[in-house]
C-alpha positions as CSV (number, residue, x, y, z in Angstrom):
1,X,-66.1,16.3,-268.8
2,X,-63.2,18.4,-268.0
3,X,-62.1,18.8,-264.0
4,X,-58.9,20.5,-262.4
5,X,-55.7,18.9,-262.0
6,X,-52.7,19.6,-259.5
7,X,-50.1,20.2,-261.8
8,X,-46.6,20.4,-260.8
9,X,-45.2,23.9,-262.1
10,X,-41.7,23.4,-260.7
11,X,-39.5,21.8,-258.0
12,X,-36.4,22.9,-255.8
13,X,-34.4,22.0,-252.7
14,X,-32.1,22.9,-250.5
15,X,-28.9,20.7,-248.3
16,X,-27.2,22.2,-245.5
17,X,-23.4,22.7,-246.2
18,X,-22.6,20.4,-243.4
19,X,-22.1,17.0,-244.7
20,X,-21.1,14.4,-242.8
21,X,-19.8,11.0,-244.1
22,X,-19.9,7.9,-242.1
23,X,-16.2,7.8,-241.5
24,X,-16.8,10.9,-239.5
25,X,-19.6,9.7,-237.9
26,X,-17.4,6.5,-237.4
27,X,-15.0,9.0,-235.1
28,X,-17.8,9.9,-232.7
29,X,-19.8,6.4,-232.3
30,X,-19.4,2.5,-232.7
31,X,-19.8,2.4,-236.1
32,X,-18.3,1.5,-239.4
33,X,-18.7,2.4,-242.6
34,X,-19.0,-0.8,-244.0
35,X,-21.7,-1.5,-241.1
36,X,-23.7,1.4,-242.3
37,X,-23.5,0.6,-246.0
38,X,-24.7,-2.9,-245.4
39,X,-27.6,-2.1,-243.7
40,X,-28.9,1.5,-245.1
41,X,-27.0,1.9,-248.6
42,X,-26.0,5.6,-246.5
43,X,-22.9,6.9,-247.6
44,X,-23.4,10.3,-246.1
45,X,-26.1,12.6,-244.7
46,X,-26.2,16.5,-244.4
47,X,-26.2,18.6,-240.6
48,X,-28.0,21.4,-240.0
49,X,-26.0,24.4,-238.3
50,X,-25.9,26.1,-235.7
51,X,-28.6,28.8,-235.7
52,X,-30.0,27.3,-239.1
53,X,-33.6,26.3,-238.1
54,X,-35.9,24.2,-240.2
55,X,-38.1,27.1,-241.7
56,X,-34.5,28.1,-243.4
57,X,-34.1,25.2,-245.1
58,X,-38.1,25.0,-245.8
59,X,-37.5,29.0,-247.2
60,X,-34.3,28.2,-249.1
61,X,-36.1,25.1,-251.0
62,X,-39.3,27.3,-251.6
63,X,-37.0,30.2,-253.0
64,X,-35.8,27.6,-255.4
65,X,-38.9,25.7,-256.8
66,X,-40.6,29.8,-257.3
67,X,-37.2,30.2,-259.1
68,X,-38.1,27.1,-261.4
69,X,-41.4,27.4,-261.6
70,X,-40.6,31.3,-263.2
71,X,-43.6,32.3,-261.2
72,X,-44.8,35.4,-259.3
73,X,-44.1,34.5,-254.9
74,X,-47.7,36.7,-254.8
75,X,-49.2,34.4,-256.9
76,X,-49.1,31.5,-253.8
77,X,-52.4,31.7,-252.2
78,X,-51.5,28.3,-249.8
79,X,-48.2,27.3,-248.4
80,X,-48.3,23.7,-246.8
81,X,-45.3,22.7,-244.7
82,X,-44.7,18.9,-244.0
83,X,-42.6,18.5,-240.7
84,X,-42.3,16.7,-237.5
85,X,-39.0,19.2,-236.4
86,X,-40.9,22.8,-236.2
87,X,-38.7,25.7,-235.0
88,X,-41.2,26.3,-232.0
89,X,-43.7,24.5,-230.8
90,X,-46.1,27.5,-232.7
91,X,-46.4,29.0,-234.3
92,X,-46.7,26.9,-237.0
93,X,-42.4,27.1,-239.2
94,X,-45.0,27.6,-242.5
95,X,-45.8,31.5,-241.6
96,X,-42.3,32.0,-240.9
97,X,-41.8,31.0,-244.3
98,X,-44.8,32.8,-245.4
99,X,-43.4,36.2,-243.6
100,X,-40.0,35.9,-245.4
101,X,-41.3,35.4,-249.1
102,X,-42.9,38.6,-248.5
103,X,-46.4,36.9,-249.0
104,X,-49.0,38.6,-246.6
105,X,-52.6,36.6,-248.0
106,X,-53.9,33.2,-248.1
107,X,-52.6,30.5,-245.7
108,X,-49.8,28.9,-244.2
109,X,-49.6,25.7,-242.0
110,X,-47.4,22.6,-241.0
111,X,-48.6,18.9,-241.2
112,X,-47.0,16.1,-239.1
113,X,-46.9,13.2,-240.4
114,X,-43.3,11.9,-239.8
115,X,-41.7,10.3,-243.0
116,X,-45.3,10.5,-244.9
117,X,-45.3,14.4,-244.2
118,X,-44.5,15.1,-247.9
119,X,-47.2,12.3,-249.5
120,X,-50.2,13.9,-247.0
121,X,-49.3,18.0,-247.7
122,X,-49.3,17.2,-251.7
123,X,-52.7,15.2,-250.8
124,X,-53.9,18.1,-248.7
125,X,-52.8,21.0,-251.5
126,X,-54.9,18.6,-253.7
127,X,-58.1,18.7,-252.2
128,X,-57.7,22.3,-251.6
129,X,-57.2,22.8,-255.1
130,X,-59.6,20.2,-256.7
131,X,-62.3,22.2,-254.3
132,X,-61.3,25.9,-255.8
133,X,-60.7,27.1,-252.6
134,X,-57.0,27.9,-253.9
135,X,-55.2,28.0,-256.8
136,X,-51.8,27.6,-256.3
137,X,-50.0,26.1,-253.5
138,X,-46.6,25.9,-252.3
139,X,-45.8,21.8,-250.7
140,X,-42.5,21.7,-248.8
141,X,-40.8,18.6,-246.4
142,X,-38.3,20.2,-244.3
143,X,-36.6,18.8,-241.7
144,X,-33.7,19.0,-238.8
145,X,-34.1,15.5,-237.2
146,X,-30.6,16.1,-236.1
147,X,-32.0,17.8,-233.4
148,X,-33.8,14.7,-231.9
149,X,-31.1,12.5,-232.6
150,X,-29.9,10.0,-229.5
151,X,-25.8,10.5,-230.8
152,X,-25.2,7.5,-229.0
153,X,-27.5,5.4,-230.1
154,X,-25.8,4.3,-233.6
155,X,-28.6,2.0,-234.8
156,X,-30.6,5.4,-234.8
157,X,-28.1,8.2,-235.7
158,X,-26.5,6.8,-238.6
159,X,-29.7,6.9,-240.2
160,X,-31.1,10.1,-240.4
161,X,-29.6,13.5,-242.1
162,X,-31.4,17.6,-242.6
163,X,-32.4,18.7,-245.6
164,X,-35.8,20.0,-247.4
165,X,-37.6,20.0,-250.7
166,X,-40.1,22.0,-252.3
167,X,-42.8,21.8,-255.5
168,X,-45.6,24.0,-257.0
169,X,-48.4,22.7,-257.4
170,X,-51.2,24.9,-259.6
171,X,-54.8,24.2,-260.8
172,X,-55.4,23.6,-264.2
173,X,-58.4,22.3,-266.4
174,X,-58.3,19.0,-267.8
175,X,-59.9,16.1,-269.5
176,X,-60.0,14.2,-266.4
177,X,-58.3,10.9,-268.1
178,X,-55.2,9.1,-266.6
179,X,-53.1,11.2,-269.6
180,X,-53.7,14.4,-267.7
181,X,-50.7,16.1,-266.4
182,X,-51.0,16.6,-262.6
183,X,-51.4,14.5,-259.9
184,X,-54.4,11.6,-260.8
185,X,-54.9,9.7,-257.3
186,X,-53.7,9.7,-253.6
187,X,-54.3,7.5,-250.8
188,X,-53.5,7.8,-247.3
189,X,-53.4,4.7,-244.5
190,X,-52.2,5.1,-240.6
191,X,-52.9,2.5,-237.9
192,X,-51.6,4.1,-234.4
193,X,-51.4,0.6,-233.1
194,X,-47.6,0.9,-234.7
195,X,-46.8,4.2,-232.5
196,X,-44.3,2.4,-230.1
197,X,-42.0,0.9,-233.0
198,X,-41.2,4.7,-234.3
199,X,-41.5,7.1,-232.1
200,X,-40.1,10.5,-230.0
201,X,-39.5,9.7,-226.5
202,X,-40.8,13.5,-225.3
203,X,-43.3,16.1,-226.0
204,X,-44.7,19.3,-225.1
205,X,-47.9,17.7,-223.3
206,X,-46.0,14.7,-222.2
207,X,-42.6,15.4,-220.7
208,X,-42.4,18.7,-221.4
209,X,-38.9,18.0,-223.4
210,X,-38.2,17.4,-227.0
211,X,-37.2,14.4,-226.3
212,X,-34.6,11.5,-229.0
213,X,-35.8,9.2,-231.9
214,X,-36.7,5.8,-230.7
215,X,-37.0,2.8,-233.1
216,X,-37.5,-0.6,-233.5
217,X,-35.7,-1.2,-236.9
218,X,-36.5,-5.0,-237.5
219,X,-40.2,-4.2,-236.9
220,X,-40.2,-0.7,-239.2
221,X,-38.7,-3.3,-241.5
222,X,-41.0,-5.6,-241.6
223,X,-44.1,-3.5,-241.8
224,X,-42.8,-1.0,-244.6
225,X,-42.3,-3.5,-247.1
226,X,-46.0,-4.3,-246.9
227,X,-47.4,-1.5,-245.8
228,X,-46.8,0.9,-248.8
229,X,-48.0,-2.3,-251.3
230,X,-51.7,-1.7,-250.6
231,X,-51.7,2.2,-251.2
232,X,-49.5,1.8,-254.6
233,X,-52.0,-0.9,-255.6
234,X,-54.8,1.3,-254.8
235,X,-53.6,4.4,-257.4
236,X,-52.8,1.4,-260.0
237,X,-56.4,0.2,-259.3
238,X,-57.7,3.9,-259.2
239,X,-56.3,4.5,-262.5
240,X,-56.6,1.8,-264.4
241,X,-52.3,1.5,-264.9
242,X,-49.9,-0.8,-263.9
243,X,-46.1,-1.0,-262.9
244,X,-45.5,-1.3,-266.4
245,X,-46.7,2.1,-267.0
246,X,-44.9,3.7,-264.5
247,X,-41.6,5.7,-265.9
248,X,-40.6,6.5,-262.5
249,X,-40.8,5.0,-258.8
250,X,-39.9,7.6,-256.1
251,X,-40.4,6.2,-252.7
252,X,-39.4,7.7,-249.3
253,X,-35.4,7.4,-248.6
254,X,-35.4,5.6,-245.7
255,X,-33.2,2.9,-246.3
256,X,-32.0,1.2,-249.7
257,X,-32.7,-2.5,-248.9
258,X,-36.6,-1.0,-248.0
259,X,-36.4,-0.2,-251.3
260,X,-35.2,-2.4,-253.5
261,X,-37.6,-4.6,-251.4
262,X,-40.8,-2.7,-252.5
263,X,-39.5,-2.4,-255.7
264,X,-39.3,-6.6,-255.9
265,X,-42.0,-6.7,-255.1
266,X,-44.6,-4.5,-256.8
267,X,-42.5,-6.0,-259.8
268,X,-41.0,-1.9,-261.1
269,X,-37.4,-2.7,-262.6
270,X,-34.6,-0.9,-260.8
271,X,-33.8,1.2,-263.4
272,X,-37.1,2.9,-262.8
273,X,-36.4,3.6,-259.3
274,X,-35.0,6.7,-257.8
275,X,-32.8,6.4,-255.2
276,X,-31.0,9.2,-253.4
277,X,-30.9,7.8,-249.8
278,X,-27.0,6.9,-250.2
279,X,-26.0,11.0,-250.1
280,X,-28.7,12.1,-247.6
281,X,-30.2,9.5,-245.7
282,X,-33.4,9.7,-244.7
283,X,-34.7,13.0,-244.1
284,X,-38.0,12.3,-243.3
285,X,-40.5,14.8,-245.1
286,X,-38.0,16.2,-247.0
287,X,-36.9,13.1,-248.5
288,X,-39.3,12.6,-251.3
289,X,-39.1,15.8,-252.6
290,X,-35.5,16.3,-252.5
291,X,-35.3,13.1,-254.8
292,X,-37.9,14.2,-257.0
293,X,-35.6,17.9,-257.2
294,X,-32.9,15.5,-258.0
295,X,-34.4,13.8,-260.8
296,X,-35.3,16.8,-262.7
297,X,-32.2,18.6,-262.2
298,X,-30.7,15.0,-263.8
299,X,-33.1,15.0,-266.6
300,X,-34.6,12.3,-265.2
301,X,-38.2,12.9,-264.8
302,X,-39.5,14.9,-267.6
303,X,-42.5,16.2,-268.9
304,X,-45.4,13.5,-269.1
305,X,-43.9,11.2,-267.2
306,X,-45.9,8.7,-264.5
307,X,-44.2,8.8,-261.4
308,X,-45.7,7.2,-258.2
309,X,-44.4,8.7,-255.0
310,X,-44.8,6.4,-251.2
311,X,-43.9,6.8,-248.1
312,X,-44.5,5.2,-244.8
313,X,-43.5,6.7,-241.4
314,X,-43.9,6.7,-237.9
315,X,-48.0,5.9,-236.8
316,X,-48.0,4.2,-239.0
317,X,-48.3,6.4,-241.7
318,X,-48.1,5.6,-244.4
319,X,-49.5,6.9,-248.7
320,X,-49.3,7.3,-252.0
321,X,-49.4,9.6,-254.8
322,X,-49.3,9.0,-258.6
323,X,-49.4,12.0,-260.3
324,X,-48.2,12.5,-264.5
325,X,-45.2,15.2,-264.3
């Protein structure tokens, strides 16, 4: 019995030129570079500039998956924007970008969920997809967490970098085995009894400010490690595959020991695992599809290949997608 697929027709991305290393970022708070290293595997991270708003870096990483995908911009029906760093509080940064690719049908929206923006708006194009209601959909993490930053808080700043990432994703018939290309399973957790250990200390409703990051890093820690086992278990169980099967692990870039430490322990060799945190930090929703931009443009991932993407972010959030490229 045949069913439709999401199939990923092409990928893109976009850095701002500002890039800031952490012996710059040394200059401006207690820090070191070896301090940074140790702890994060961050080598550098990318600023947003002045004037350059998240829906900019959402259009220019858009404009660049249309360009690989060699499709039509008319042909989008669905734009889905994964961001907790909107340029206003509405309307929603995803019809900005909508206006500026010239598309005037369909729909556009943003979806917060912090670092598991990216894994819930390729979830969300899914079921839109799976259910007819559109056919092709644009998915894009964007984000200028520069602009919540505390820049004198350095267990928080050294952390986090701008950036955003884009795929197309397009229905398409097929045998509905786990050798289809597309995206086979997704599964999404959150338990809000975690908000206090990653959070935004301000709000529109709340304190009418935008408020600075606020983390509790030992307890993100902990919780990430185990967190993001039960969803990756889930698509493995789902699909009837294992880590063996996998040819590629693309997890959020949050922080290199989180990820070594998932890869231990869901037993995927490191040579399996893409890593990109060291040369942009974490970059919340964008940081997933940046690295999976990455690995194409390296002839990494290729056609066919199993790649299981996770995140977990603040919430908890926290999901997983496995999806055949």
């Amino acid at each position: 019995m045949s069913i439709i697929r999401s199939v990923v027709l092409g990928c893109g991305s976009y850095l701002p030129k500002n890039c800031v290393t952490n012996e710059e970022l040394a200059k401006r708070v207690d820090t070191t570079d070896e301090w940074i290293v140790q702890r994060t595997g961050i080598q550098q991270r990318h600023i947003a500039a002045e004037g350059e708003f998240t829906s900019h870096l959402g259009l220019a990483a858009a404009k660049a998956a249309i360009a690989n995908a060699a499709i039509d911009v008319q042909s989008i029906d669905l734009i889905i924007l994964a961001t907790s760093t909107p340029d206003n509080t509405f309307p929603a940064s995803a019809v900005s970008i909508q206006h500026e690719l010239g598309i005037h049908h369909g729909a556009a929206f943003d979806m917060q969920a912090v670092c598991s923006g990216f894994i819930f708006a390729m979830t969300t194009a899914d079921m839109y997809i799976r259910s007819g209601q559109f056919k092709r959909v644009l998915v894009i993490g964007a984000e200028t967490f520069s602009r919540i930053m505390d820049w004198e808080d350095r267990t928080t700043c050294v952390l986090f970098g701008d950036g955003a990432g884009a795929v197309i994703l397009e229905g398409q018939e097929s045998a509905g085995e786990t050798a289809d290309r597309g995206i086979l399973t997704t599964h999404l957790r959150s338990d809000g009894r975690h908000r206090d250990k990653l959070f935004v200390d301000g709000g529109v409703s709340s304190t009418q400010t935008t408020g600075h990051l606020r983390m509790q890093g030992r307890e993100v820690f902990k919780h990430a490690v185990g967190m993001v086992t039960d969803v990756i278990e889930d698509a493995f169980k789902a699909t009837n595959t294992t880590a063996d099967d996998l040819d590629w692990f693309i997890p959020h870039q949050a922080n290199k020991r989180i990820i070594d430490a998932s890869a231990r322990k869901l037993k995927i060799p490191g040579e399996k695992v893409v890593t990109t945190v060291q040369w942009h930090g974490n970059t919340s929703a964008a940081s997933i599809p940046l690295a999976i931009d990455h690995s194409v443009q390296k002839a990494m991932v290729k056609k066919g290949d199993l790649v299981m993407l996770e995140a977990m972010g603040g919430g908890f959030t926290w999901g997983s997608v496995l999806l055949r490229w």
